[in-house]
Structure formats: structure tokens, C-alpha cells
Steps between C-alpha positions, in 0.01 A plus 500: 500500500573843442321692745332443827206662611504540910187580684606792778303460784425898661724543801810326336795712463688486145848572541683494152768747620845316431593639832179444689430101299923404663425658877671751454344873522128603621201268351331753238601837551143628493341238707700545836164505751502197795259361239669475203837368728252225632357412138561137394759518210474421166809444410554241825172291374726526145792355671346224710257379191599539195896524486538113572334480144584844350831616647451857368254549797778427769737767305513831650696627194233508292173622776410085480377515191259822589432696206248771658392583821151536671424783788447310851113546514492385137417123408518352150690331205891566513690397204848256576785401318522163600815413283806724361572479163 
């Protein structure tokens, strides 16, 4: 497959910085509320689900295969590069 289509649950934080996705600077410079710090994120479900299958998810490098990004109180489709070619 080319693409993956992700459902984004509202309340789950997408990180795609390069900085942010590796641990290493502020999760989503315009989401820093208690809430947003406490949001379940999508890039760790990424990690822990898919990247046994699609490695690109467990690779920081390249936002886990993230192409876009939702707002936290937004739910709905998020596209995925689930392979690097």
C-alpha cells in the first residue's frame, strides 16, 4: 500500500515535529495547556502498532510516517506513509 488512512480520535495529540516525535523539545508548540501535555499520543499508538509491520512508524526522522497534522479537539482521517520509497 501506498497510503494509510488513520482515524484521529479528538483529544489525541499529533506530534510530527522532528524534535517533539524523538523527545526532544516541547510536544506541539501551540498546544502546551495541562491538556494537551496529558493527550494520548499519536505518534506513541504509531510506534507500539504499526512499526513492527511498517518500520517507518517507529522512525522519528521522518514524523512516523505523519504526513499532516490534526488540531487536538479535531477527530478524523489522517493520511500515513506507511513505507519509504
Amino acid at each position: 500500500p501506498g497510503i494509510a488512512f488513520i482515524f484521529k480520535p479528538k483529544g489525541w495529540s499529533v506530534n510530527v515535529n522532528r524534535d517533539t516525535a524523538a523527545g526532544l523539545g516541547d510536544d506541539d508548540a501551540t498546544e502546551d495547556s495541562q491538556e494537551s501535555q496529558a493527550a494520548p499520543k499519536l505518534t506513541a499508538w504509531l510506534q507500539a502498532e504499526l512499526a513492527p509491520r511498517f518500520p517507518i512508524c517507529g522512525d522519528h526522522t521522518v514524523q512516523h510516517g505523519v504526513v499532516h497534522r490534526l488540531d487536538l479537539d479535531t477527530s478524523g482521517p489522517m493520511l500515513c506513509a506507511p513505507l519509504i520509497r
